[in-house]
C-alpha positions as CSV (number, residue, x, y, z in Angstrom):
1,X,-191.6,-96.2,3.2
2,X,-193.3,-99.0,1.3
3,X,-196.1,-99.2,-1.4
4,X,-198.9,-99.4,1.4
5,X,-197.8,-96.6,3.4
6,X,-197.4,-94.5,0.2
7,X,-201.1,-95.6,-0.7
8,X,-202.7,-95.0,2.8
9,X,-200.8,-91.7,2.6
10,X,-202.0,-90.6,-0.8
11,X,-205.7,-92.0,0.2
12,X,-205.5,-90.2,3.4
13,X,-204.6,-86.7,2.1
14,X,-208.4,-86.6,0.2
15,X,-210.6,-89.0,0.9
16,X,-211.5,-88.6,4.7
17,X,-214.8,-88.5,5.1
18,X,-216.6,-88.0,7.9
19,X,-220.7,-86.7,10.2
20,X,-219.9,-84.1,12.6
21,X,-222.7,-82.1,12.3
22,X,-225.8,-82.6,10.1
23,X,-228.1,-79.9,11.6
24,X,-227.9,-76.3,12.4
25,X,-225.4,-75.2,9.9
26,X,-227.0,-72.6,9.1
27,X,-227.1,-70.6,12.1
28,X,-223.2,-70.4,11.7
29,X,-222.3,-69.1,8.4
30,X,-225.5,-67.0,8.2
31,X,-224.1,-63.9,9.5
32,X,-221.3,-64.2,6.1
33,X,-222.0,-62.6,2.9
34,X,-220.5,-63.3,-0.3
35,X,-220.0,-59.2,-0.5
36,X,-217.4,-59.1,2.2
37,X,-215.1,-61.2,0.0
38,X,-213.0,-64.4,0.2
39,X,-211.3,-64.2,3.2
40,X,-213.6,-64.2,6.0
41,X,-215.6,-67.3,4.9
42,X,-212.1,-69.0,4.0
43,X,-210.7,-68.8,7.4
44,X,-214.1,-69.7,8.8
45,X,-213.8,-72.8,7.0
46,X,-210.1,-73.6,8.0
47,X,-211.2,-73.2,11.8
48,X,-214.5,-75.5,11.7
49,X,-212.5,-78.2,9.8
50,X,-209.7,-77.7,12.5
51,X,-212.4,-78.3,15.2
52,X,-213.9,-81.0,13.7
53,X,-217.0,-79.5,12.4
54,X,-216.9,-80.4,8.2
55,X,-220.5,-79.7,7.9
56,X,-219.7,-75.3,9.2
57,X,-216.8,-75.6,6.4
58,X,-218.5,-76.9,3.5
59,X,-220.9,-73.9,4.4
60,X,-218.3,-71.6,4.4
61,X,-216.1,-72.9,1.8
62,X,-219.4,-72.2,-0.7
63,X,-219.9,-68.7,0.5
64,X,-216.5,-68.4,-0.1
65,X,-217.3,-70.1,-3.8
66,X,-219.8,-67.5,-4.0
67,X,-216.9,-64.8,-3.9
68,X,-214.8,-66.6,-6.1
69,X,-216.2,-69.4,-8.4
70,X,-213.4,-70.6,-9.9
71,X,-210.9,-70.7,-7.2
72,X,-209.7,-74.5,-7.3
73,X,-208.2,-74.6,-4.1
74,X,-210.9,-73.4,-2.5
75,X,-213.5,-75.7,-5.0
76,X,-211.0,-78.9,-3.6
77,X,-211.7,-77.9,-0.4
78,X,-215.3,-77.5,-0.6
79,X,-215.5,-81.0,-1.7
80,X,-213.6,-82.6,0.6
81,X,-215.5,-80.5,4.0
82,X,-218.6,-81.8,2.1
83,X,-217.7,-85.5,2.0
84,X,-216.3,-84.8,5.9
85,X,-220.3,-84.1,6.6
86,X,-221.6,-86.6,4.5
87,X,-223.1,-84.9,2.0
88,X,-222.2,-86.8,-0.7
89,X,-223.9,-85.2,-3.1
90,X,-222.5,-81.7,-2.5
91,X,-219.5,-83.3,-2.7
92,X,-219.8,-84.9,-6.3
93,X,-221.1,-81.5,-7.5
94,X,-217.7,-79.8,-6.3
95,X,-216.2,-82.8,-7.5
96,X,-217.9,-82.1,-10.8
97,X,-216.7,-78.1,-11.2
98,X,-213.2,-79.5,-10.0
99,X,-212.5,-81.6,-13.3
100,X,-213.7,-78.7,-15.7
101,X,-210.9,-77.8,-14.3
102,X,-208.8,-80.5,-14.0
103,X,-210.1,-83.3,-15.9
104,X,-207.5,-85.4,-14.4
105,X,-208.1,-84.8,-10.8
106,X,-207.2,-88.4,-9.4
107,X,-209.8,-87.6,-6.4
108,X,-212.6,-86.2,-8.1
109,X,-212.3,-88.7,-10.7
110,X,-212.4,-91.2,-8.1
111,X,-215.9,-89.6,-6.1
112,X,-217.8,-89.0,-9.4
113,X,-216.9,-93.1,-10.3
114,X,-218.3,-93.9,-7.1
115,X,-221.6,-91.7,-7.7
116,X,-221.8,-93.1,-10.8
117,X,-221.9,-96.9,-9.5
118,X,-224.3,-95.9,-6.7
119,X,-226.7,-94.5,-9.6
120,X,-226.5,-97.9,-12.1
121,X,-224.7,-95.7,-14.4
122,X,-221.9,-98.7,-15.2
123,X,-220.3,-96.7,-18.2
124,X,-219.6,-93.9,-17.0
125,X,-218.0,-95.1,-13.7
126,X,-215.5,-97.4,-15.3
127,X,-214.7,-94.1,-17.8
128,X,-213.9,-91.9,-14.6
129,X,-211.6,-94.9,-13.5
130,X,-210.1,-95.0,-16.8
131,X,-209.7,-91.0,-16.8
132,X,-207.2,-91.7,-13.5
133,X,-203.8,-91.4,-13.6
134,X,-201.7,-94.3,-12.4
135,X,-200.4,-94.3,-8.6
136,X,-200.5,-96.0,-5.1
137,X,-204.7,-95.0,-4.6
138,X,-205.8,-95.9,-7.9
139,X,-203.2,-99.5,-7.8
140,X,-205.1,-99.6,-4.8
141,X,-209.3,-99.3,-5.3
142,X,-209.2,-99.7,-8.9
143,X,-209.5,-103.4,-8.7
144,X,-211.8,-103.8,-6.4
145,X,-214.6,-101.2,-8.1
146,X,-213.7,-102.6,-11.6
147,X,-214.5,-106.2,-10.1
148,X,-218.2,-105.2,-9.2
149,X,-218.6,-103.5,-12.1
150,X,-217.6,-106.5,-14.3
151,X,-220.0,-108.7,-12.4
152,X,-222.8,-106.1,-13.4
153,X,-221.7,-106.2,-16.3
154,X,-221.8,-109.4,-16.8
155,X,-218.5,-109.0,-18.7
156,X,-216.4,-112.3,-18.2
157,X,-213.7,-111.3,-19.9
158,X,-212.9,-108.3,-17.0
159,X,-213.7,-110.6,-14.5
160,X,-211.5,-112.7,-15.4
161,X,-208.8,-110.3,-15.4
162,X,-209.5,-108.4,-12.6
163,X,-210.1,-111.2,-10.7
164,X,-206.4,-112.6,-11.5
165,X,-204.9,-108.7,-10.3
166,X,-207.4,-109.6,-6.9
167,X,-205.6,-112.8,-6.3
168,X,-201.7,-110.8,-6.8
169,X,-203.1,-108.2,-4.5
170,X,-200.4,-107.8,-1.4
171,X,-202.2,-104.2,0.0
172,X,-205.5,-105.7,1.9
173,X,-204.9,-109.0,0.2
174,X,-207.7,-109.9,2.9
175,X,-210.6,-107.4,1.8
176,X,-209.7,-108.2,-2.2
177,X,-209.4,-112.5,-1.6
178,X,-212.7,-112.0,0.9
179,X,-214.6,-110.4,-2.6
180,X,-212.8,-112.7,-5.3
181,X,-213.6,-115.4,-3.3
182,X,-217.8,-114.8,-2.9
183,X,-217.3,-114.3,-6.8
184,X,-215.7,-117.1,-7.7
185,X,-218.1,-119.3,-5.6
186,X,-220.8,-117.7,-7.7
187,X,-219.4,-119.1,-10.8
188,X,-218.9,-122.5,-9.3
189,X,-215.2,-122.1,-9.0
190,X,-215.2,-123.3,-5.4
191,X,-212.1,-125.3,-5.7
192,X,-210.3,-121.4,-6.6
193,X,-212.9,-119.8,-4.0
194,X,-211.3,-122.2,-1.5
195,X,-207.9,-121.8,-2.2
196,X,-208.6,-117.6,-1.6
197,X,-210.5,-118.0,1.3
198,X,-206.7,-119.7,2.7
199,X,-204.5,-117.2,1.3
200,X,-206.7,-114.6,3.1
201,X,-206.8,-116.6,6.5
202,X,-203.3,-117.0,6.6
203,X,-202.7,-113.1,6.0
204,X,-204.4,-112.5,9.4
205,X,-208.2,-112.0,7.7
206,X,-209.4,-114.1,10.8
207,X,-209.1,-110.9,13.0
208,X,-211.7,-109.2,11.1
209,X,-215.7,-109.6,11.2
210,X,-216.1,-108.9,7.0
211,X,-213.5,-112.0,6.1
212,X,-215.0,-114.4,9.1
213,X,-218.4,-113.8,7.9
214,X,-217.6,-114.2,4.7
215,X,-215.3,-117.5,5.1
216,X,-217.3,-118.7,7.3
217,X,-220.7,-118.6,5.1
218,X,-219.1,-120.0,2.2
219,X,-217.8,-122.9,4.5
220,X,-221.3,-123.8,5.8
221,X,-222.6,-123.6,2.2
222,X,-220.1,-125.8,1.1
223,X,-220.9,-128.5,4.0
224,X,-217.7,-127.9,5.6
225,X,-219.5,-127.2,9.1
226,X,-217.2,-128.2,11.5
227,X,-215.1,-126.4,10.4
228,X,-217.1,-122.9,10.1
229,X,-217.9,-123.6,13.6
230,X,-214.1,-123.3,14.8
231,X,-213.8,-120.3,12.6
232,X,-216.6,-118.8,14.6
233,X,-215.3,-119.5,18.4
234,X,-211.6,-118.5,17.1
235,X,-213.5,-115.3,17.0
236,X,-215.4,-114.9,19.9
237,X,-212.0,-116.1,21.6
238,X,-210.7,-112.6,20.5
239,X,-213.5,-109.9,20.2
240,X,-216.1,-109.5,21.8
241,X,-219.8,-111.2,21.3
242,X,-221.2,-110.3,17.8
243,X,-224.9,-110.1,17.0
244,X,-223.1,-111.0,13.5
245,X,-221.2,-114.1,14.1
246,X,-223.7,-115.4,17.0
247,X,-226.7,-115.6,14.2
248,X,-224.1,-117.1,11.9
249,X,-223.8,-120.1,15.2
250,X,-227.5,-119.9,15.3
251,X,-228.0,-120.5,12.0
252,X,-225.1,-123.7,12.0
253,X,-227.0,-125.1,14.7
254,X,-230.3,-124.8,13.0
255,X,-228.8,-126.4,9.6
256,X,-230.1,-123.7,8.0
257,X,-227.6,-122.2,4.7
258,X,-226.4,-118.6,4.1
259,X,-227.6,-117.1,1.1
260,X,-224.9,-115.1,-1.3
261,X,-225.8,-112.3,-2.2
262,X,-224.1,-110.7,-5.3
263,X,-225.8,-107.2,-5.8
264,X,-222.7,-105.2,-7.3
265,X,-224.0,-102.2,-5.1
266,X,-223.9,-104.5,-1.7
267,X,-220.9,-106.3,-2.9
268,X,-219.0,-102.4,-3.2
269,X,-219.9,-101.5,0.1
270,X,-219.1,-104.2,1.7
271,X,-215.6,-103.6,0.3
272,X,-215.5,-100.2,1.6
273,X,-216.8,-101.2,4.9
274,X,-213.8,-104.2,4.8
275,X,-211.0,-101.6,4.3
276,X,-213.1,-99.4,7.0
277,X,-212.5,-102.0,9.6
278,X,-209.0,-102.9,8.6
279,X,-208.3,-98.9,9.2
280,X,-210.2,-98.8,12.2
281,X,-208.5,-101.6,13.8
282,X,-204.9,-99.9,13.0
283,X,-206.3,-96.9,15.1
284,X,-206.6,-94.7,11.3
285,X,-210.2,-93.2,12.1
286,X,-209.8,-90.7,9.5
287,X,-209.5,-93.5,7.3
288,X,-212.0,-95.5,8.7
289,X,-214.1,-93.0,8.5
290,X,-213.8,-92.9,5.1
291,X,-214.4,-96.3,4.1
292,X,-217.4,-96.5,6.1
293,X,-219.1,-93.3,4.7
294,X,-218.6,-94.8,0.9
295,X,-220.3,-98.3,2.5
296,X,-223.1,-96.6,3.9
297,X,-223.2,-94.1,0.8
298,X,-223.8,-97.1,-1.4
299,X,-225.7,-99.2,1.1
300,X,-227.7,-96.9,3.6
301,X,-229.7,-100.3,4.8
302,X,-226.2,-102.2,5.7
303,X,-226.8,-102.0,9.7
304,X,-222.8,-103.0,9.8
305,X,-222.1,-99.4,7.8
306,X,-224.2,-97.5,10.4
307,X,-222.7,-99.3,13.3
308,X,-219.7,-98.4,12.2
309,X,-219.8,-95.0,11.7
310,X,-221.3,-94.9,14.8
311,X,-218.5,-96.2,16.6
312,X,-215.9,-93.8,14.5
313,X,-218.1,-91.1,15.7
314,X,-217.9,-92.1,19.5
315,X,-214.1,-91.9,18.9
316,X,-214.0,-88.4,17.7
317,X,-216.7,-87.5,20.5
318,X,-219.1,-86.7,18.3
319,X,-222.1,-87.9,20.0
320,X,-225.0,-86.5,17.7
321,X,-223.6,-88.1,14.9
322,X,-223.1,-91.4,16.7
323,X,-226.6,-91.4,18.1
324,X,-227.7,-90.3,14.6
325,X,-226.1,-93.5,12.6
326,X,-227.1,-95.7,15.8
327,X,-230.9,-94.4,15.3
328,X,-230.6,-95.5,11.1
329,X,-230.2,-98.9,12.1
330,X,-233.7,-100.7,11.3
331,X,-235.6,-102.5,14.1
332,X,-235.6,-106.0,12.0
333,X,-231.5,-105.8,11.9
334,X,-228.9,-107.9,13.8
335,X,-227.2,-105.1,15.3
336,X,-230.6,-103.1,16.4
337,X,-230.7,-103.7,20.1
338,X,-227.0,-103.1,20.0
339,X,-227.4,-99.7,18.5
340,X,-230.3,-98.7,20.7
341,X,-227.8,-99.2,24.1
342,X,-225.4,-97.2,21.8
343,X,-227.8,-94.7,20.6
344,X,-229.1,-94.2,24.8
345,X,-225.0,-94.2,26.0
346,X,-225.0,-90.9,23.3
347,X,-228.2,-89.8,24.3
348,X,-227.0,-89.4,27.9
349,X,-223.6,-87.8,26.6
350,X,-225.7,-84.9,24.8
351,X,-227.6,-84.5,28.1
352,X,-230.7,-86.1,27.1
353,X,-231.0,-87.9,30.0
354,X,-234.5,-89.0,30.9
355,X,-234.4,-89.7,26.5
356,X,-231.6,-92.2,27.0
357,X,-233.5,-93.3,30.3
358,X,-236.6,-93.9,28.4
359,X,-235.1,-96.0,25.6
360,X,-233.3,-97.9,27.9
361,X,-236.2,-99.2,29.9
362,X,-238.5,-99.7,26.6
363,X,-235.6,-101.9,25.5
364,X,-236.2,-103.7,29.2
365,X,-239.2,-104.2,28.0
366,X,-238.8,-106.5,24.6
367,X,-236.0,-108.3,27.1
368,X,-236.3,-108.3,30.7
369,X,-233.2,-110.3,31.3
370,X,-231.2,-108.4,29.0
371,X,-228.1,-107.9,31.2
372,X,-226.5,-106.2,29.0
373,X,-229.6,-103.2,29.0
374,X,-229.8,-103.6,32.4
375,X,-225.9,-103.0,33.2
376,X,-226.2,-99.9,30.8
377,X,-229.3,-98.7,32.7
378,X,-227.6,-99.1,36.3
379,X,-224.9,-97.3,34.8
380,X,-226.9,-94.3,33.9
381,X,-229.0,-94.0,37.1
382,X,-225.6,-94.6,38.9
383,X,-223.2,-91.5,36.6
384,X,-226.6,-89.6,38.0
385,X,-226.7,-90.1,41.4
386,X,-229.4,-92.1,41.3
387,X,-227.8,-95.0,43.3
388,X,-231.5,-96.8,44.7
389,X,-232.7,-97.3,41.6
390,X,-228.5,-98.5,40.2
391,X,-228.6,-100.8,42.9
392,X,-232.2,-102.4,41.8
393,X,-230.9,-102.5,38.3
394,X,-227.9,-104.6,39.2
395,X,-229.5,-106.6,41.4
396,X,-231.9,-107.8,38.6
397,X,-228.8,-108.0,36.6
398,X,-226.9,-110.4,38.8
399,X,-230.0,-112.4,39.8
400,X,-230.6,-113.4,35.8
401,X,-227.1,-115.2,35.8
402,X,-227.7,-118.6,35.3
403,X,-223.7,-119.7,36.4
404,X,-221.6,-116.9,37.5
405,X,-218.2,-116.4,35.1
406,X,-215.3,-114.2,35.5
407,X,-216.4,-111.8,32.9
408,X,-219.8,-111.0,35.0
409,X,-217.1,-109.1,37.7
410,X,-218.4,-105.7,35.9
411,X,-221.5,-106.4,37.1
412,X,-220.3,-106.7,41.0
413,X,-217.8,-104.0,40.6
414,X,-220.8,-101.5,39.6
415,X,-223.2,-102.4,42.4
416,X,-220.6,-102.4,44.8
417,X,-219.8,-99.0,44.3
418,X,-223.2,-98.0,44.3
419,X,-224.1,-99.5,47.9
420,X,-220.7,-97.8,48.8
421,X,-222.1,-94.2,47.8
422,X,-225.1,-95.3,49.7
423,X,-223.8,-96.1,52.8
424,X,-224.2,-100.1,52.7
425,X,-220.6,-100.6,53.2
426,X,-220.9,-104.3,54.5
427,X,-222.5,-105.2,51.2
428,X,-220.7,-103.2,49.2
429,X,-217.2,-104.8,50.3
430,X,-218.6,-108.1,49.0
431,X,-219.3,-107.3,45.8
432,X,-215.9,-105.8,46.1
433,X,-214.4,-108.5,47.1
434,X,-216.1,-110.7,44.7
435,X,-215.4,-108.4,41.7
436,X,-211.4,-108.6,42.8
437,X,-212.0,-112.1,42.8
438,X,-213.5,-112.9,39.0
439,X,-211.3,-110.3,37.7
440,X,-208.3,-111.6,39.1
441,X,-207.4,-108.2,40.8
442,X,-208.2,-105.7,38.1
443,X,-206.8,-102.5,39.0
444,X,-209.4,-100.5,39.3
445,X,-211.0,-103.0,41.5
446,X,-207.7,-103.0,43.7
447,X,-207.6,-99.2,43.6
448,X,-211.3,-98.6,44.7
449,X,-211.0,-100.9,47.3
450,X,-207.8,-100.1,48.6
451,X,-209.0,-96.5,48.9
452,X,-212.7,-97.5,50.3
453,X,-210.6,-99.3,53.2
454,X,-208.0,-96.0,53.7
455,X,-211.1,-93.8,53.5
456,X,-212.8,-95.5,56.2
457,X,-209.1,-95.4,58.2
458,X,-209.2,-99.6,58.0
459,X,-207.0,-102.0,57.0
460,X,-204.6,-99.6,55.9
461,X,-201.3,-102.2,55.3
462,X,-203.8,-104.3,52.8
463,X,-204.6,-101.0,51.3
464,X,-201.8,-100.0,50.7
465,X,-200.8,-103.1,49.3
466,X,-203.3,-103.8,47.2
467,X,-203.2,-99.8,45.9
468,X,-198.9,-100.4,44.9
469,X,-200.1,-104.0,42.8
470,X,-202.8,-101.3,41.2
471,X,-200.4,-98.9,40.3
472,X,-197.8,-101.4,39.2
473,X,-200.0,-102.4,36.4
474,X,-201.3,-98.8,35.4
475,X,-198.0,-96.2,36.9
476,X,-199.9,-93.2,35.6
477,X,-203.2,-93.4,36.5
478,X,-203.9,-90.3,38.5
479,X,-206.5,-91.9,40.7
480,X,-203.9,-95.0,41.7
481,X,-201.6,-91.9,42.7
482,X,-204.1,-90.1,44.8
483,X,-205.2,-93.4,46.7
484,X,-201.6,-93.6,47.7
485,X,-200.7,-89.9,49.0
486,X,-204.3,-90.4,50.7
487,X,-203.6,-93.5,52.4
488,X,-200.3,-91.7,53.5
489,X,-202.0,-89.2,54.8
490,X,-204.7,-91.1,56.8
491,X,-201.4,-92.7,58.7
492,X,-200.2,-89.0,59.1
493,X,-197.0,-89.0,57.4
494,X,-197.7,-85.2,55.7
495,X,-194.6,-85.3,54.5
496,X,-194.8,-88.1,52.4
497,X,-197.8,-87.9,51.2
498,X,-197.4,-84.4,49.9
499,X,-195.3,-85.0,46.7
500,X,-197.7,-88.0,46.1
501,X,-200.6,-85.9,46.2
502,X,-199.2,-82.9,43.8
503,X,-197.9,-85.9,41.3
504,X,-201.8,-86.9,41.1
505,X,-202.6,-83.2,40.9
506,X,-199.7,-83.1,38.0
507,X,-202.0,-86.3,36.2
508,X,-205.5,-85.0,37.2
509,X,-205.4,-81.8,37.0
510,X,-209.5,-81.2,37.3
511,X,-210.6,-83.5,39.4
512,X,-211.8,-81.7,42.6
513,X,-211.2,-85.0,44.6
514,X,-207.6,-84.9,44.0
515,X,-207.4,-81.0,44.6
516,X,-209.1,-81.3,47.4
517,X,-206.7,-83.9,49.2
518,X,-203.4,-81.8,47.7
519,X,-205.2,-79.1,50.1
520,X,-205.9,-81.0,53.2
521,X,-202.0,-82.2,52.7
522,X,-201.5,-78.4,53.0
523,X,-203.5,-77.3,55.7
524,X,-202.0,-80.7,57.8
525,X,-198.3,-79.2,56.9
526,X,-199.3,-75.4,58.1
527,X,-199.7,-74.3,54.4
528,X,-203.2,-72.9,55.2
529,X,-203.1,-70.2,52.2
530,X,-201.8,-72.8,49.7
531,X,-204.9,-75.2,50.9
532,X,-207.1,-72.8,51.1
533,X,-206.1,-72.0,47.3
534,X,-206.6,-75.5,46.1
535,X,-210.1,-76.1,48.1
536,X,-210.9,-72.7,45.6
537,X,-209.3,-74.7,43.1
538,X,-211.9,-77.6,43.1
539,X,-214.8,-76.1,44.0
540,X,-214.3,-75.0,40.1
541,X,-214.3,-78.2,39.0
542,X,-217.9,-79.2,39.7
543,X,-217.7,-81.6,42.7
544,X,-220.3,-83.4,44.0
545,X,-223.5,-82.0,46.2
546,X,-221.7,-83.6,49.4
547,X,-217.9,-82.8,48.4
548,X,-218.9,-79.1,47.1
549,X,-220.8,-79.2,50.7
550,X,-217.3,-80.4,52.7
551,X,-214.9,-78.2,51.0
552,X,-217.1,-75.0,51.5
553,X,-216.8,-76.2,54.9
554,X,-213.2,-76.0,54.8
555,X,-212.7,-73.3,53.6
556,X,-215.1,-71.7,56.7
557,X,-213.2,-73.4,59.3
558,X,-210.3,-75.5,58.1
559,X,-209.5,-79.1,58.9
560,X,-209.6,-79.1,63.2
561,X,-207.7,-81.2,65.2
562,X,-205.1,-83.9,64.0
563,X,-207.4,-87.2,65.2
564,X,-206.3,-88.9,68.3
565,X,-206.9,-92.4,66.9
566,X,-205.1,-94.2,64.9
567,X,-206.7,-96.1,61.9
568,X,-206.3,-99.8,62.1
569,X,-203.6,-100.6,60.2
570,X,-204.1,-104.8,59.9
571,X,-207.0,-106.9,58.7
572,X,-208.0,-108.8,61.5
573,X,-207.7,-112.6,60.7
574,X,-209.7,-113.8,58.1
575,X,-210.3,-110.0,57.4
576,X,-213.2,-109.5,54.7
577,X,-212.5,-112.4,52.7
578,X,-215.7,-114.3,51.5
């Protein structure tokens, strides 16, 4: 194990931070009293950080604390369930009780530093960094907080050193050489700045949106424009668009210079949101999480921080939270009409439909073109059943593009199963078609076709074929499975498609599509108590109106006669090509 994993490790076991659950804490702990003893509230806690909910434990860890004061484990705990909500205050007041205790505590030195900063009290956080003992997470934040603390300061002499340990720095060499290098600009050391700036680009800092931002504005103010301009499409190469970078193109093509900004407190967040990103990217959302809560701790306007959280949140499924840091981003930032389509996608995951509906279409109103807004609002009318109004959406959608590219197949793929569901099949197998097309035969494209064709019992060789590529690229996916077995089915070999059909069972075991075809199989083979068990089966899972409708159906009556006709197994020449 080397020095970074230690540090992550080391980081990792304390400083997790995290949102789940602002609001109605009170209605779970209220029902625990401090009489009753330790236990109760303590296990409470344990299971509400197990499922994810910090802001229940912190409530129960202090009833616990109410019990028994002085209990450290129990104090530790509290303050990490309170940094896990957010509540950073809370937090630095366990922290607080914590090194009464042990004035030593490496972590609660660490939070109560970081308070410090955030109040302008200068002094007293570089006295809890000097209160920590040596290892991997102080090695590893120290410099960084000491650097922004030197600058204000104004203490050249720390600077100076810190900024030499910045330039050693092997963990995150790309978030500490993206910070030296804004503060050596500011003291005119550009030549050093520079010579940073490279170290960090050649250590992979070019996959990140802090160190291209950063590079790239000190470029432009430096002149170098061409080459801040590459830096910029290297990027958009790999990620997708950013509000970010595409005002920082904006702004190149305007001749307009970035300002730098050196307020310590902006400078320290953007630190923590730098290490936030790097740990996001690696997948760590625990760490991520982290980093990102400290940013936006210190730096509640930074519409980057509550982006970021927001995203964090969407990957723990914690859609409150993510709707509430999506909603904290101001109207006048970068990222706000991003965060509103965000903020309406969570909206529509807590069930607020017609809310997410609502925001959707005001945002449709500021940019009628938007195709972006209007994909995510064809999307929502369309997850509703509400395929008319998808379909209009789309439309408008595909209508604004200027020159069609092969990133717009989405955008066909959507309508086309829309104006399937609605019975325009001749349209829909366009859009198909064309979606296969631009995406160069993404599988869920192939899949969806395939299956549209087997459904309707045509074409059933291309089907086929076109199902195998899909599951070639994706083996497991349990719909690719189900198309297959299907497809066997609608040519009447039972008997093969049977242990196709309980494999996609095995891999979606809820859908009541795929349950529903494992029965028919069944019934086909003579197994009419098995099928009639798995038409039960998916009734549970909550099919559609018009499934829910044709199983019930089943059930009443069974399948009826094997059809006489065979499907048509062969595209006629030319087939559906367009």
């Amino acid at each position: 194990m080397n020095w970074k994993q230690i540090g992550l490790i080391a980081l990792a076991g304390v400083i997790v931070l995290g949102v789940a659950g602002f609001v109605f804490v009170s209605s779970k702990v209220q029902n625990f009293y401090a009489e009753r003893g330790v236990a109760g509230a303590y296990l409470a806690a344990r299971q509400a950080a197990k499922n994810s909910d910090p802001a229940a434990a912190g409530a129960y860890y202090d009833l616990a604390l109410m019990a028994n004061p002085d209990d450290q484990v129990i104090l530790q705990a509290s303050m990490q369930a309170h940094l896990l909500a957010g509540d950073i205050e809370a937090a630095r007041q366990a922290a607080q009780r914590v090194l009464q205790a042990e004035p030593s505590h490496r972590q609660a030195l660490l939070l109560t530093a970081i308070a410090a900063f955030r109040d302008g009290d200068y002094d007293a956080a570089g006295g809890y960094l000097d209160r920590m003992p040596s290892g991997p997470m102080t090695q590893l934040l120290e410099p960084n907080i000491r650097l922004w603390i030197a600058l204000a300061q104004d203490d050249r002499d720390d600077l100076t050193r810190v900024l030499a340990q910045l330039g050693r720095a092997s963990s995150f060499a790309s978030v500490s050489l993206a910070q030296a290098g804004q503060v050596l600009e500011n003291n005119g050391e550009i030549e050093r700045a520079d010579m940073f700036y490279q170290l960090g680009s050649r250590g992979g800092g070019l996959r990140y949106l802090f160190f291209t931002k950063s590079y790239g504005a000190f470029l432009e103010r430096q002149g170098k424009r061409e080459v801040a301009e590459k830096l910029y499409t290297f990027y958009h190469r790999s990620h997708l668009e950013h509000p970010h970078i595409k005002a920082a193109e904006q702004r190149l093509m305007s001749g307009a210079l970035p300002d730098l900004d050196m307020d310590p407190q902006i400078g320290l967040a953007q630190t923590f949101l730098a290490i936030g990103e790097v740990m996001m990217a690696d997948g760590r959302t625990d760490l991520a999480t982290a980093y990102s809560q400290l940013a936006f701790y210190l730096s509640r306007q930074d519409d980057l921080a509550a982006y970021q959280l927001g995203a964090l949140s969407m990957r723990q499924s914690d859609w409150q939270s993510a709707a509430y840091y999506f909603e904290q981003i101001q109207a006048s930032a970068l990222l706000y009409d991003e965060g509103q389509i965000q903020r309406a996608q969570m909206l529509n995951e807590m069930g607020a439909v017609e809310s997410a509906l609502a925001l959707l279409n005001a945002q449709l109103k500021r940019y009628p073109d938007d195709r972006t807004v209007l994909a995510t609002l064809g999307d929502l009318y369309r997850v509703h059943a509400r395929f008319d109004e998808a379909e209009q959406v789309y439309s408008r959608a595909i209508n604004s593009i200027d020159k069609v590219q092969n990133s717009d197949w989405h955008i066909f793929f959507a309508r086309g199963i829309t104006r399937e569901r609605t019975g325009k099949w001749h349209l829909a197998e366009m859009d198909l078609q064309r979606a296969r097309d631009l995406s160069n035969d993404d599988p869920h494209v192939l899949n969806y076709l395939g299956y549209s064709w087997i459904d309707r019992g045509v074409y059933l060789d291309e089907g086929l074929k076109i199902i195998n590529k899909a599951l070639q690229k994706d083996p497991k996916n349990g719909a690719f499975v189900d198309s297959l077995g299907w497809a066997y089915f609608r040519l009447g070999e039972y008997e093969k498609a049977l242990p196709i059909l309980e494999d996609a069972s095995q891999l979606e075991p809820t859908d009541p599509v795929v349950t529903a075809h494992l029965g028919d199989v069944l019934w086909r083979l003579g197994r009419m108590f098995e099928a009639r068990y798995q038409w039960r089966k998916a009734l549970a899972f909550e099919p559609s109106e018009k499934d829910r409708a044709e199983i019930e159906n089943k059930l009443l009556f069974g399948l009826g006669p094997v059809p006489a006709a065979k499907p048509e197994a062969r595209m006629p020449r030319g087939g559906t090509e367009i």
